[in-house]
Structures are given as C-alpha cells and as structure tokens.
GUFI-907792 format. One record per residue: chain; residue in one letter; x negated, y negated, z of N, C-alpha, C in turn. Coordinates in nm, 2 decimals. Atoms other than C-alpha are relative to their C-alpha. Last residue first. Example, Ala and Ser with C-alpha at 12.3 -4.5 7.8 and 13.67 -1.06 7.14 Angstrom:
<"A","S",<0.09,0.11,0.00>,<-1.37,0.11,0.71>,<0.08,-0.11,0.08>>;
<"A","A",<-0.09,0.12,0.00>,<-1.23,0.45,0.78>,<-0.09,-0.12,0.00>>;
! end
This chain:
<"A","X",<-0.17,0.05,0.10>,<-3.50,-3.63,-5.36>,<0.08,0.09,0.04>>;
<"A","X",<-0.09,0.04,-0.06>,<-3.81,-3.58,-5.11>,<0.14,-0.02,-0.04>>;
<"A","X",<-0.13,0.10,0.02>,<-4.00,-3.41,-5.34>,<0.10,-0.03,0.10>>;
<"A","X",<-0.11,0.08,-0.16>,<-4.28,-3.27,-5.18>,<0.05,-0.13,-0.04>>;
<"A","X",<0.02,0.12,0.01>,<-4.46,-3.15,-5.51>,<0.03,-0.10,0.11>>;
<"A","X",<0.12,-0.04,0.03>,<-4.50,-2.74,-5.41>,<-0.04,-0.19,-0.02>>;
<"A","X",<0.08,0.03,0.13>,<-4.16,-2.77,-5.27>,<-0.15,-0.05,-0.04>>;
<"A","X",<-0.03,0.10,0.11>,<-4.08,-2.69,-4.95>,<-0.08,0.06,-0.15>>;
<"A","X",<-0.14,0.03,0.02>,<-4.03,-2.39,-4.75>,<0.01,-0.10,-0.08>>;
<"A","X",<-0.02,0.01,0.14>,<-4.41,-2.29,-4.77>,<0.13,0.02,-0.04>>;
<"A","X",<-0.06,-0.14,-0.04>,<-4.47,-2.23,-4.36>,<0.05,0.01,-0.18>>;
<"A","X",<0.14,-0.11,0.05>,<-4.72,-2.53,-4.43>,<0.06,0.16,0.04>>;
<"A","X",<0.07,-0.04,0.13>,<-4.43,-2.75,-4.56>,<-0.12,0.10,0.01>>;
<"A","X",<-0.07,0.02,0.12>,<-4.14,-2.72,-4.34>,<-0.11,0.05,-0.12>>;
<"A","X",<-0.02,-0.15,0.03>,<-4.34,-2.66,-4.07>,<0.07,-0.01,-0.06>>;
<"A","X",<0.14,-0.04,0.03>,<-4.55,-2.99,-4.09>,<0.10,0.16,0.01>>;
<"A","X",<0.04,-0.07,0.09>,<-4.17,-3.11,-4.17>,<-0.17,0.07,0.00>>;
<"A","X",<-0.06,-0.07,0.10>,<-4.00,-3.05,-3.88>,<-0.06,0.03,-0.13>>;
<"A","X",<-0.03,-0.13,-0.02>,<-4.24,-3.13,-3.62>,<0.07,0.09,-0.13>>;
<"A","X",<0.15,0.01,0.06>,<-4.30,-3.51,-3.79>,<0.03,0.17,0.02>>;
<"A","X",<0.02,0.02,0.15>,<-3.90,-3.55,-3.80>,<-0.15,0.09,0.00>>;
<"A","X",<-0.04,-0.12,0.06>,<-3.91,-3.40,-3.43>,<0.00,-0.03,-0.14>>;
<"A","X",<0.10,-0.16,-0.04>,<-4.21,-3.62,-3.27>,<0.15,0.10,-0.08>>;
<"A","X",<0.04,-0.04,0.12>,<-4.04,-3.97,-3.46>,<-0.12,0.15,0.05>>;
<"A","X",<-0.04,-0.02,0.11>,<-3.80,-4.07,-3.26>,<-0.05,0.08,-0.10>>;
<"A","X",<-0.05,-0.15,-0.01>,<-3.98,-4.09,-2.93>,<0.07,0.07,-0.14>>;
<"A","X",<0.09,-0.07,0.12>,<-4.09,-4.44,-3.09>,<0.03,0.15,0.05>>;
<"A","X",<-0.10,-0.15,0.02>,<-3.74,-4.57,-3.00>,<-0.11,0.10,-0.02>>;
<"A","X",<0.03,-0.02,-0.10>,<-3.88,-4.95,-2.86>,<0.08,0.21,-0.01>>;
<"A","X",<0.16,0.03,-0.10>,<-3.82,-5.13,-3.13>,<0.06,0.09,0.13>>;
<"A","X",<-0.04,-0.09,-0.14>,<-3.50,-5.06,-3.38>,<-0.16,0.00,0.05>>;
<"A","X",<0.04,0.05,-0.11>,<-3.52,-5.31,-3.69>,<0.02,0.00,0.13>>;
<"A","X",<-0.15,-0.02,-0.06>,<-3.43,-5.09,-3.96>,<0.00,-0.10,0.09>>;
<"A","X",<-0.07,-0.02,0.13>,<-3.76,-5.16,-4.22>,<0.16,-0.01,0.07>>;
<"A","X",<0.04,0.12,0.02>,<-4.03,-5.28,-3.92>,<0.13,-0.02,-0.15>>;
<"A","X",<-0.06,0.07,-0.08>,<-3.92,-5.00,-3.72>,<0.06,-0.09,-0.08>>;
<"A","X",<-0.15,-0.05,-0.03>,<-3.95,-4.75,-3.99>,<0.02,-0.08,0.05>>;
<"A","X",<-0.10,0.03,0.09>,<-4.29,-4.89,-4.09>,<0.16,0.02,-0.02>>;
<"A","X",<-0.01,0.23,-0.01>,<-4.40,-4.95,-3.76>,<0.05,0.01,-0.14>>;
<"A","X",<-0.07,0.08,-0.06>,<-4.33,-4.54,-3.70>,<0.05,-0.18,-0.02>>;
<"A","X",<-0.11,-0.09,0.06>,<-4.53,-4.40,-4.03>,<0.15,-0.06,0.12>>;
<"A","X",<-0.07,0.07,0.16>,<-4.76,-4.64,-3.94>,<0.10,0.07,-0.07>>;
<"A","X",<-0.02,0.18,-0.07>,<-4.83,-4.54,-3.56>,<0.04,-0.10,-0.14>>;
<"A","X",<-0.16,-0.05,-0.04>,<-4.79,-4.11,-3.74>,<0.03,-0.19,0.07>>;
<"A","X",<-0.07,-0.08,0.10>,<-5.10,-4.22,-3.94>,<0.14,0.01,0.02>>;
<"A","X",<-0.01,-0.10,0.11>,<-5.30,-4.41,-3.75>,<0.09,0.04,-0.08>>;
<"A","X",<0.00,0.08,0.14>,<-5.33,-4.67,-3.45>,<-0.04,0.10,-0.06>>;
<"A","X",<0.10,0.10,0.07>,<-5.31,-4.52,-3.14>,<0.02,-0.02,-0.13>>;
<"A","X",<0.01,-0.03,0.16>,<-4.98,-4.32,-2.98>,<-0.09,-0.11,-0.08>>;
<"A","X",<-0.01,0.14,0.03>,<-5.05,-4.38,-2.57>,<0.00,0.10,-0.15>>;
<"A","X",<-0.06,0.09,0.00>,<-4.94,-4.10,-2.33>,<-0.01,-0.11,-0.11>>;
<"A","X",<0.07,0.12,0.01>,<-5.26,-3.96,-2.34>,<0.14,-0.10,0.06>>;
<"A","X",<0.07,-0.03,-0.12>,<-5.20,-3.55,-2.37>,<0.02,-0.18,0.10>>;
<"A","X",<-0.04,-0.08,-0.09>,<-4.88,-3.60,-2.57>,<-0.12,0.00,0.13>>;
<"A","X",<-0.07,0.10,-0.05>,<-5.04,-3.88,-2.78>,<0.09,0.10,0.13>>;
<"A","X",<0.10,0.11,-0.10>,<-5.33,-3.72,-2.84>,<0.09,-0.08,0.08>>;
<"A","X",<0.05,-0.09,-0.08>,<-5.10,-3.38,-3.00>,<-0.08,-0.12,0.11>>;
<"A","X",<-0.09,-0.04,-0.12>,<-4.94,-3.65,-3.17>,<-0.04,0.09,0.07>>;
<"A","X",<-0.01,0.14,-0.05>,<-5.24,-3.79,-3.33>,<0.14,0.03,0.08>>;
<"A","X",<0.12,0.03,-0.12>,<-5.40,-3.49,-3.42>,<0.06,-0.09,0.10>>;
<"A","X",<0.04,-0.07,-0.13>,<-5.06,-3.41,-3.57>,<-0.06,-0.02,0.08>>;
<"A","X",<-0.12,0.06,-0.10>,<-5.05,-3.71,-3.79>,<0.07,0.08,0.10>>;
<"A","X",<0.08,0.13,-0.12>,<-5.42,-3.61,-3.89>,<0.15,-0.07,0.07>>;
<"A","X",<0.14,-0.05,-0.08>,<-5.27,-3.30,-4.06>,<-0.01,-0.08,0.11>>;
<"A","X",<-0.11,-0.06,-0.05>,<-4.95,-3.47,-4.22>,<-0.09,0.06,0.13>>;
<"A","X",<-0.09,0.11,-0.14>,<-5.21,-3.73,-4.33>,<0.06,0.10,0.08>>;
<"A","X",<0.14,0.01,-0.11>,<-5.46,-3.38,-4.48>,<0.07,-0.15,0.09>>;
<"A","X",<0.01,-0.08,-0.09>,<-5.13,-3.29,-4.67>,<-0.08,-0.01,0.13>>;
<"A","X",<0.07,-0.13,0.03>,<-5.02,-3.54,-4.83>,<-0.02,0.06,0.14>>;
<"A","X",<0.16,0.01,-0.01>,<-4.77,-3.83,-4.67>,<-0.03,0.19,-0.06>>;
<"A","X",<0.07,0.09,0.08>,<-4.40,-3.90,-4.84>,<-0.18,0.06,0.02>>;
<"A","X",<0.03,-0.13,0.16>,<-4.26,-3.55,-4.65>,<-0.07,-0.10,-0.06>>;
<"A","X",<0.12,-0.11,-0.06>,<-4.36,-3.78,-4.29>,<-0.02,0.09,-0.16>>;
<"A","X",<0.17,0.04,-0.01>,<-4.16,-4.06,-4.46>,<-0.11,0.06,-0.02>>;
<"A","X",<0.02,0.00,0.18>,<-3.83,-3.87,-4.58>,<-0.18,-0.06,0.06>>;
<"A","X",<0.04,-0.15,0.10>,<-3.85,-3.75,-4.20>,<-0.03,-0.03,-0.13>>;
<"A","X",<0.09,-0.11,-0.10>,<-3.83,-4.06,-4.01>,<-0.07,0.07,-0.09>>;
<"A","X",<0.04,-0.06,-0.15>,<-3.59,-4.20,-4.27>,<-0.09,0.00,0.02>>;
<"A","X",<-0.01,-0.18,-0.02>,<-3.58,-4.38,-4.57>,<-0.03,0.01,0.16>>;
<"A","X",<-0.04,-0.05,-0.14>,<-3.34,-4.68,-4.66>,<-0.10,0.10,-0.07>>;
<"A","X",<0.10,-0.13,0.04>,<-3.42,-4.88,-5.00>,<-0.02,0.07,0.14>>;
<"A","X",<0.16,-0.04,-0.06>,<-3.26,-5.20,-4.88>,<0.01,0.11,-0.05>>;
<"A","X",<0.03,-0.08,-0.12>,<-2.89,-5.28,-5.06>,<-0.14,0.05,0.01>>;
! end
C-alpha cells in the first residue's frame, strides 16, 4: 500500500519560513483568483499527483489555515511531528 498523506500532514512537513510563503501565496490567490507556482501549488500537485483527484484545489485553504495556527499559536510540537 502507497504511503498516504494528507493536505494537512503536508503543510505540518514544510518549515517555518514555507508555511510563511504558503500564506503569501494564498492571500495572492484570494485577491487574484489564480494560485502560482510555489509552495502551497506543490503542496497541492503533490496531493493530486499522489490520490488522483484534479480539479479540488479548494481543498487545501483549511488544512494550510489549520496548521499556520496550529503551529505559530504554539499548539504543536516544537519538531512538527506529524506522527
């Protein structure tokens, strides 16, 4: 069996300063409509590209929501263990 992760186990995978820029990049994509090539656009193509669901990218604004305040409200773990 594939090595499944979610949405969310993803977004916990990136450090701090991705989690950062994968804000910028949904805040751009709220104003803009379009999600460009970065952080939160590879954190989606790798989900797609792993389950094979196209066309869901709405999917991934509450995972990403959840954990930037998961981790800079200092609920997680200091390692961001996703286990």
């Amino acid at each position: 069996m594939r090595n499944f992760k979610t949405i969310e186990q993803r977004f916990f995978e990136l450090s701090d300063d991705e989690l950062k820029t994968a804000f910028l990049e949904y805040e751009d994509w709220r104003k803009t409509g379009i999600l460009r090539d970065g952080v939160t656009r590879r954190v989606y193509d790798e989900f797609t590209k792993n389950v094979g669901i196209i066309g869901a990218i709405h999917l991934i604004a509450e995972p990403l929501l959840y954990v930037l305040v998961k981790r800079f409200a200092g609920l997680e773990e200091p390692n961001h263990d996703t286990r």
